[in-house]
N, CA and C atoms as an extended XYZ file, in Angstrom:
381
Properties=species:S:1:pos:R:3:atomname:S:1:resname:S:1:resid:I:1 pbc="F F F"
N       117.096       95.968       77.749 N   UNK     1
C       115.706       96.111       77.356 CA  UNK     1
C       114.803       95.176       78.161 C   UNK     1
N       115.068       93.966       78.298 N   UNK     2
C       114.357       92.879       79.028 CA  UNK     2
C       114.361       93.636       80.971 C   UNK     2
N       115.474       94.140       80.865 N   UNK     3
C       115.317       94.645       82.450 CA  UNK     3
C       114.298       95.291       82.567 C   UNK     3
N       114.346       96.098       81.504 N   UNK     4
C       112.868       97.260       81.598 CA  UNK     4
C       111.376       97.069       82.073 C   UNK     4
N       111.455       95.826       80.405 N   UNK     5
C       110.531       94.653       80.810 CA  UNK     5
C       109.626       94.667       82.301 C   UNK     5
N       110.954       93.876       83.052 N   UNK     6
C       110.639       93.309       84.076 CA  UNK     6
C       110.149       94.246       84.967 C   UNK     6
N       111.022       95.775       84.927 N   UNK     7
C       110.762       96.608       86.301 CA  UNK     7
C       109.090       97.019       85.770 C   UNK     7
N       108.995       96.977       84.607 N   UNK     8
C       107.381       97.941       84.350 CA  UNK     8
C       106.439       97.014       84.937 C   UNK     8
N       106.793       95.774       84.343 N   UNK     9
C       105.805       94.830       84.924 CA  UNK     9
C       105.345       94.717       86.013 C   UNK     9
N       106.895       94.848       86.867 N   UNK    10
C       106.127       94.536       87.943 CA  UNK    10
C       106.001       96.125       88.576 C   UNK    10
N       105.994       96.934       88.677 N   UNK    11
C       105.333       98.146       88.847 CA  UNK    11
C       103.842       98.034       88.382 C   UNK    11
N       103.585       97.690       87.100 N   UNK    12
C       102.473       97.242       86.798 CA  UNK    12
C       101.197       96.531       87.681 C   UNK    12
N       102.107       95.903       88.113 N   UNK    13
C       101.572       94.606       89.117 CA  UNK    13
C       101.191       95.258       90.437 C   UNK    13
N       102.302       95.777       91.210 N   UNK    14
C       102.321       96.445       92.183 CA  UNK    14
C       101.082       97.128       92.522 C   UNK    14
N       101.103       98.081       91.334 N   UNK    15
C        99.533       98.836       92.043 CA  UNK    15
C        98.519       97.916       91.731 C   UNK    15
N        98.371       96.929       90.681 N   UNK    16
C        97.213       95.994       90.459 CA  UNK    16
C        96.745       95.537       91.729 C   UNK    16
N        97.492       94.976       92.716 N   UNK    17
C        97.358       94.252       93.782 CA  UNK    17
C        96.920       95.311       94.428 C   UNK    17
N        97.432       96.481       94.895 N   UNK    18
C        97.211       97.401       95.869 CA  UNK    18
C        96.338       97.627       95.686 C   UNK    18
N        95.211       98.216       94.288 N   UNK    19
C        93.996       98.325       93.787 CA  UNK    19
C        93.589       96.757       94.673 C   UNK    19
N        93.595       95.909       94.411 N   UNK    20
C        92.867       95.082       94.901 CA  UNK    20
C        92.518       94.721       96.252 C   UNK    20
N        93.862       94.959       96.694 N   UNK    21
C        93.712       95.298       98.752 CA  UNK    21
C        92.695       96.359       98.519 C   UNK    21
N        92.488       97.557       97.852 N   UNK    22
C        91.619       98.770       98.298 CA  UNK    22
C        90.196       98.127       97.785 C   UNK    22
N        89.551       97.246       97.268 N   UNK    23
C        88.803       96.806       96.605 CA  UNK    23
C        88.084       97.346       95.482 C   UNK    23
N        89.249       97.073       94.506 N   UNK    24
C        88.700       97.550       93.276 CA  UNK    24
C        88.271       95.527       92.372 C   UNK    24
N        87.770       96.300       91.653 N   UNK    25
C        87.803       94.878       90.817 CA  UNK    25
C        88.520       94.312       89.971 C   UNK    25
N        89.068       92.918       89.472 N   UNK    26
C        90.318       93.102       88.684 CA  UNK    26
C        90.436       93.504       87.249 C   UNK    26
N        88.662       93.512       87.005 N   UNK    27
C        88.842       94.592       85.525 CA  UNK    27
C        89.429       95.625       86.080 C   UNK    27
N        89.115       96.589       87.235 N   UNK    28
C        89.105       97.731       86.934 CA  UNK    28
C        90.372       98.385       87.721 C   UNK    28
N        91.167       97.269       88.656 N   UNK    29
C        92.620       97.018       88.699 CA  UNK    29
C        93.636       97.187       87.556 C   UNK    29
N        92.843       96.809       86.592 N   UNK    30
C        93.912       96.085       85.438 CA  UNK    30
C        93.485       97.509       84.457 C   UNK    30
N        92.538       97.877       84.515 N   UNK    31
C        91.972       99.116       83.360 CA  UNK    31
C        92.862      100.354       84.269 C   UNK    31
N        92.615      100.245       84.989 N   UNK    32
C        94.140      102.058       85.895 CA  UNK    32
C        95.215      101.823       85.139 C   UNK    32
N        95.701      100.017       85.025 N   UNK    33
C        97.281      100.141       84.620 CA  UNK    33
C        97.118       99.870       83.072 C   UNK    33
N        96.135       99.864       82.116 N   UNK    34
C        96.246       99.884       80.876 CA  UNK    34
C        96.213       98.500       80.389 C   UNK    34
N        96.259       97.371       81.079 N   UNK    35
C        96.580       96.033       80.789 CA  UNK    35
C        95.141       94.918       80.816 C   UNK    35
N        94.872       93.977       79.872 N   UNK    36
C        94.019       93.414       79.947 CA  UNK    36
C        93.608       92.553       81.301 C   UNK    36
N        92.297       91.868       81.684 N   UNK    37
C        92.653       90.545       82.581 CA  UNK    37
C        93.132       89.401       81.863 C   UNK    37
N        93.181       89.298       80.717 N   UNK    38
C        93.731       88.236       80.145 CA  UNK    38
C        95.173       88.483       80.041 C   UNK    38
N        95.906       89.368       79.820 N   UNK    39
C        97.331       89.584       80.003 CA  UNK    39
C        97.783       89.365       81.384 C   UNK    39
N        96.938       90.267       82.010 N   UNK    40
C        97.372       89.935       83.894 CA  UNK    40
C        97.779       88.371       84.182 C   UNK    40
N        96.430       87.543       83.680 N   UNK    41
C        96.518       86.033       84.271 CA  UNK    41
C        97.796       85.356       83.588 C   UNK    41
N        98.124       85.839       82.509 N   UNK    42
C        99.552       85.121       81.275 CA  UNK    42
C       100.294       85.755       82.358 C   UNK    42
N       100.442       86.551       82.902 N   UNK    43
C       101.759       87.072       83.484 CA  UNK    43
C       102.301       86.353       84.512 C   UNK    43
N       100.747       86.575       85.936 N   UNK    44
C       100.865       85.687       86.710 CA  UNK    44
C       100.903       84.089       86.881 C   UNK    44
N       100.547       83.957       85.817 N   UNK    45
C       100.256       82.839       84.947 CA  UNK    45
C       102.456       81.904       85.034 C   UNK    45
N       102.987       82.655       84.781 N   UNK    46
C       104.011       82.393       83.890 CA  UNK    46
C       105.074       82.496       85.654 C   UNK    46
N       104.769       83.026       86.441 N   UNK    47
C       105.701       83.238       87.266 CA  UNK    47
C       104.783       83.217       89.081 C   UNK    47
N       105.368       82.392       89.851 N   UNK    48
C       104.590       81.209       91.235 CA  UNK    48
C       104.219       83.078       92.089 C   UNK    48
N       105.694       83.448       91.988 N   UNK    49
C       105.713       85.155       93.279 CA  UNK    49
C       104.388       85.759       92.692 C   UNK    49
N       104.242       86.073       92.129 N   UNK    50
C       103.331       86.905       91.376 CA  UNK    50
C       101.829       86.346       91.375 C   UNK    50
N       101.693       85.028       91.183 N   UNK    51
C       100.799       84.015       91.628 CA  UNK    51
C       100.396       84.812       92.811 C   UNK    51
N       101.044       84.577       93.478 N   UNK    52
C       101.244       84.163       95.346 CA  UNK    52
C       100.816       85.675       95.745 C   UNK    52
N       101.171       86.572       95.397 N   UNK    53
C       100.855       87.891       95.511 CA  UNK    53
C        99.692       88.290       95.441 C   UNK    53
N        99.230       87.919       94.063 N   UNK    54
C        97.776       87.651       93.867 CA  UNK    54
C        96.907       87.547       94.278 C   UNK    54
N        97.436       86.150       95.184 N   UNK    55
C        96.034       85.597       96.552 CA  UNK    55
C        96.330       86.408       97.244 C   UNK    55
N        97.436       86.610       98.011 N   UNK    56
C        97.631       87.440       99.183 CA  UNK    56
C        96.688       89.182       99.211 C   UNK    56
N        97.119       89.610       97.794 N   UNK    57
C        96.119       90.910       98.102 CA  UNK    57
C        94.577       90.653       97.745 C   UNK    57
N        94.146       89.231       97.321 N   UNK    58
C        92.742       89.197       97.396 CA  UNK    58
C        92.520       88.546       98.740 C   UNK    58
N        93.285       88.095       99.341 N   UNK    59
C        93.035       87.451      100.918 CA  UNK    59
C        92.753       88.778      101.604 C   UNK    59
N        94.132       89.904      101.349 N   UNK    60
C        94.002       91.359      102.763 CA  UNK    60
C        92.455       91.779      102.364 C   UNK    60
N        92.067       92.144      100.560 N   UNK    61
C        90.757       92.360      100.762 CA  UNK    61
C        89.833       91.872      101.490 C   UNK    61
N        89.685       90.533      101.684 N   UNK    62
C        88.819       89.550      102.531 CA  UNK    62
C        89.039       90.228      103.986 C   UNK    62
N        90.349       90.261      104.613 N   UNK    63
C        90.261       90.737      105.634 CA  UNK    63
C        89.781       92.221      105.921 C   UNK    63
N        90.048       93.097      104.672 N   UNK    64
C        89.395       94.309      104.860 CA  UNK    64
C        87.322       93.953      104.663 C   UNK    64
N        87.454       93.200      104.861 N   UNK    65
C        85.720       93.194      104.367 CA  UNK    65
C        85.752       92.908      106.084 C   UNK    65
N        86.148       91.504      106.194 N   UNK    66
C        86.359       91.552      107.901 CA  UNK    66
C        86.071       92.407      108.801 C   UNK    66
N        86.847       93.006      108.571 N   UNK    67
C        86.896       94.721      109.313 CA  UNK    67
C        85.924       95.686      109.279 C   UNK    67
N        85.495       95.604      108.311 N   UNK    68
C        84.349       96.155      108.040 CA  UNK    68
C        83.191       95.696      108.282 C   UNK    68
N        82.797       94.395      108.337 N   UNK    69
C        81.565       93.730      109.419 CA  UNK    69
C        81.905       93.955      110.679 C   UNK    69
N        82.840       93.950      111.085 N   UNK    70
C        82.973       94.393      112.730 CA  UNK    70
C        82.497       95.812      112.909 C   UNK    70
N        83.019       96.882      111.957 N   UNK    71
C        82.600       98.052      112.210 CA  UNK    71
C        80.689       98.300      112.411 C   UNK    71
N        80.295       97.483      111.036 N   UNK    72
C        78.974       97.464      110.991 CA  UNK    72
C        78.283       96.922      112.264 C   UNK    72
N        78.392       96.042      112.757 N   UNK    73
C        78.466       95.677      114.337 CA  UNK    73
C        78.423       96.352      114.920 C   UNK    73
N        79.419       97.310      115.295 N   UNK    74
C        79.359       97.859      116.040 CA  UNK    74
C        78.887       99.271      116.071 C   UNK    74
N        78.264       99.797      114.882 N   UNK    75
C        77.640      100.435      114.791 CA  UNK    75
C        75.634      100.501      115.037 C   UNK    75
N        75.350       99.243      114.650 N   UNK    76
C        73.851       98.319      114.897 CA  UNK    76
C        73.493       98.074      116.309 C   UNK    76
N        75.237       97.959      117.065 N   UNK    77
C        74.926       97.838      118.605 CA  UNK    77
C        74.666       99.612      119.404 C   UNK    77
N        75.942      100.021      118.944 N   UNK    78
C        75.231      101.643      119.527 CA  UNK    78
C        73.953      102.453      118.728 C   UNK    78
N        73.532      101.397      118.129 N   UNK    79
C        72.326      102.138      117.143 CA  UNK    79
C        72.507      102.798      116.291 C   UNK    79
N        73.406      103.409      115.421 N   UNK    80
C        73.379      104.334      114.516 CA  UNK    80
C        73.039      103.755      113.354 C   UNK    80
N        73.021      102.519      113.027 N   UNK    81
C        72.454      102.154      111.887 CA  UNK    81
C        70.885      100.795      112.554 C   UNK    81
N        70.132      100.830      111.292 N   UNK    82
C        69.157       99.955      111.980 CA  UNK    82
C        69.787       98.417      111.442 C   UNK    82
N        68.820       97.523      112.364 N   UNK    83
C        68.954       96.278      111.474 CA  UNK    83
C        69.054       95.663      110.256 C   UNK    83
N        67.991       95.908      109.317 N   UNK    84
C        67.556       95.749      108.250 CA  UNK    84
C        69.164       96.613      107.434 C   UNK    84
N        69.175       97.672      107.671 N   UNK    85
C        70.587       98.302      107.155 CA  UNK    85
C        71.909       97.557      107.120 C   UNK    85
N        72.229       97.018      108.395 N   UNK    86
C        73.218       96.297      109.160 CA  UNK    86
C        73.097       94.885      108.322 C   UNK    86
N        72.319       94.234      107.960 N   UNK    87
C        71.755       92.509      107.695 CA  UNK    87
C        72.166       92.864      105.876 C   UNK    87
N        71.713       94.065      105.453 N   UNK    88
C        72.092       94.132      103.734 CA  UNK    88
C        73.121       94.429      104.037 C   UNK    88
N        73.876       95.426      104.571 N   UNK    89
C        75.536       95.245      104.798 CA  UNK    89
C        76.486       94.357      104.914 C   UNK    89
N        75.868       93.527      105.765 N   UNK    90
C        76.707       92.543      106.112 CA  UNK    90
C        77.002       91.535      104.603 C   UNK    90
N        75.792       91.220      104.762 N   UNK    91
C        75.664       90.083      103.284 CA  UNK    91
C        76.179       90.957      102.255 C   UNK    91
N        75.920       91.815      101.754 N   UNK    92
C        77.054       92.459      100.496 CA  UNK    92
C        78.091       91.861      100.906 C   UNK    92
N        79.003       92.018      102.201 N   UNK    93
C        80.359       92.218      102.482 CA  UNK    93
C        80.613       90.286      102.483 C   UNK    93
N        80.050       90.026      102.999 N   UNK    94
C        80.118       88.187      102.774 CA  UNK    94
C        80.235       87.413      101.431 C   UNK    94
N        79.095       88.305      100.343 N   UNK    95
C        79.379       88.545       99.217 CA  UNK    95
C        80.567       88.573       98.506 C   UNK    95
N        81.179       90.040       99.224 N   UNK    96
C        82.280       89.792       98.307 CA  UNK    96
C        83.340       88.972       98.859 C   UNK    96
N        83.489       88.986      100.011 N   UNK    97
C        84.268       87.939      100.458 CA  UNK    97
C        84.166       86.607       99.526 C   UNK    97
N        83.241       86.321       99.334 N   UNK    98
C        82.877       84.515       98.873 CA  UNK    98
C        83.422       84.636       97.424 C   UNK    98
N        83.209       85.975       96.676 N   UNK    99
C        83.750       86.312       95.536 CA  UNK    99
C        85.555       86.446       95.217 C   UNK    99
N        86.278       86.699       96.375 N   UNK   100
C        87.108       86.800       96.357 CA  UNK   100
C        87.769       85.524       96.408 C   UNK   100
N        87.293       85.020       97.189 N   UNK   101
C        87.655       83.268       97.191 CA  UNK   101
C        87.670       82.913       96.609 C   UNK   101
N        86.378       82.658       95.291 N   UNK   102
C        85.814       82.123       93.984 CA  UNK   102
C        87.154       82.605       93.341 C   UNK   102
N        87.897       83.704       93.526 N   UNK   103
C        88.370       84.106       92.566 CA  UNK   103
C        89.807       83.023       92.737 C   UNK   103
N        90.163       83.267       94.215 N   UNK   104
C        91.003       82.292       94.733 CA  UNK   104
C        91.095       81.013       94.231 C   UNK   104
N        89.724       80.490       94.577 N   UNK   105
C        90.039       79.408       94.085 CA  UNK   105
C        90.232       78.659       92.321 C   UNK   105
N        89.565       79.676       91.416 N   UNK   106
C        89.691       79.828       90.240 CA  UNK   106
C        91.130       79.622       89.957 C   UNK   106
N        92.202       80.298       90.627 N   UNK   107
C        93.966       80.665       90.313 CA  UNK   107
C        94.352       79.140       90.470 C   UNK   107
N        93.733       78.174       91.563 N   UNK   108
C        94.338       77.472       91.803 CA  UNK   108
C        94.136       76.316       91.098 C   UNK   108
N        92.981       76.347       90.472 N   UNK   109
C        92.412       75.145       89.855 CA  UNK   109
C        93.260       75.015       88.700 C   UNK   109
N        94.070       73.541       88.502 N   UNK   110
C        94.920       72.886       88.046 CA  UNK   110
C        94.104       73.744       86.372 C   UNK   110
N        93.416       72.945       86.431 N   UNK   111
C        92.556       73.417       84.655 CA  UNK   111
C        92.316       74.834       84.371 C   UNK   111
N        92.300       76.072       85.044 N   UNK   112
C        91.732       76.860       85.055 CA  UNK   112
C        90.639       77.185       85.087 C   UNK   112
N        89.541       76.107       85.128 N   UNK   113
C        88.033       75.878       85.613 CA  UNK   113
C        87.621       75.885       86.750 C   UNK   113
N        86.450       76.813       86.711 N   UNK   114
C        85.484       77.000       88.264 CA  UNK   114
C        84.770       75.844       87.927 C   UNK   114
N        84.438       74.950       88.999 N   UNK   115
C        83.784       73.789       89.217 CA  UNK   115
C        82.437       74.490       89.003 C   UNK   115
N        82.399       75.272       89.511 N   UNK   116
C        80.385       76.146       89.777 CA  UNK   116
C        79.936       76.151       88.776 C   UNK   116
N        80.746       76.909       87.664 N   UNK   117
C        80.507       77.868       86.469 CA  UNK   117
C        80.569       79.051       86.920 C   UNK   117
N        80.523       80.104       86.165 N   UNK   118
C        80.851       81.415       86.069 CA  UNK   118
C        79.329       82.563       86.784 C   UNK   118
N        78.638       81.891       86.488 N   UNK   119
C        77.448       82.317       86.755 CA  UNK   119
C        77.113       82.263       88.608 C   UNK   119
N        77.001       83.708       89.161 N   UNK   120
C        77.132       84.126       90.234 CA  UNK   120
C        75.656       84.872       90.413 C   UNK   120
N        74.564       84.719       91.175 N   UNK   121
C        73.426       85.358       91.588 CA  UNK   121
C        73.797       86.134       93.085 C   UNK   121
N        73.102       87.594       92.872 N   UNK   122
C        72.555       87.447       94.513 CA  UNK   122
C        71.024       88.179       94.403 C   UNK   122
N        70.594       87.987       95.858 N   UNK   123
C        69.016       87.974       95.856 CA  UNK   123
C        69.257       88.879       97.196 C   UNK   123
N        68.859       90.385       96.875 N   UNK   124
C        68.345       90.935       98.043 CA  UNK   124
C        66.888       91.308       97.821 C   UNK   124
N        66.075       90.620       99.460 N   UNK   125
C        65.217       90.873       99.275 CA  UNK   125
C        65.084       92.260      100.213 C   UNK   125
N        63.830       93.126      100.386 N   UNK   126
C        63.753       94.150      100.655 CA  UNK   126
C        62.342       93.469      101.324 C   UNK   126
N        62.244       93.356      102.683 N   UNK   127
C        60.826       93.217      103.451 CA  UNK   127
C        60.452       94.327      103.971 C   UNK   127
């Protein structure tokens, strides 16, 4: 029975992360597989691999954001998108990058406390 356990879990897990390489959010990671974020973090919580996994598919997201400012680039340079288009793109994508980190660094903090607080703004302006 405990084997079972283990294989669902981490099947469980499996696509959680993969959702998260694709950039979903980890509510809505965790809402596909039926499981709370507060259960997720007890899980990963309880075991370092799973931890570690964690960062790693919120790191590939980071790098998929990466990738995706380059594209935007290089789309602003052959013109198909304008500036102003290209400049809110970008910053979303920096955005979530910085969010992903936050989240990063949240896992790691000994206390489970964000030094910041929880409270996250952004300001697009529209000139």
């Amino acid at each position: 029975m405990v084997r079972n356990y283990v294989s669902k879990n981490e099947t469980m897990l499996r696509e959680v992360f993969d959702s998260l390489r694709n950039g979903c959010s980890l509510y809505q990671a965790c809402e596909k597989v039926k499981i709370s974020t507060g259960d997720f973090y007890e899980i990963i919580g309880k075991n370092e691999n799973y931890k570690e996994r964690y960062l790693c598919s919120l790191a590939d997201y980071a790098d998929r954001c990466v990738d995706d400012i380059r594209k935007i680039v290089e789309e602003l340079k052959e013109g198909r998108i304008d500036n102003s288009t290209a400049k809110l793109l970008i910053e979303t994508m920096k955005w979530l990058v910085s969010k992903a980190k936050n989240d990063v660094d949240m896992v790691l903090d000994e206390n489970g406390e964000d030094d910041e607080g929880c409270l996250r703004e952004i300001v697009v302006k529209f000139i």
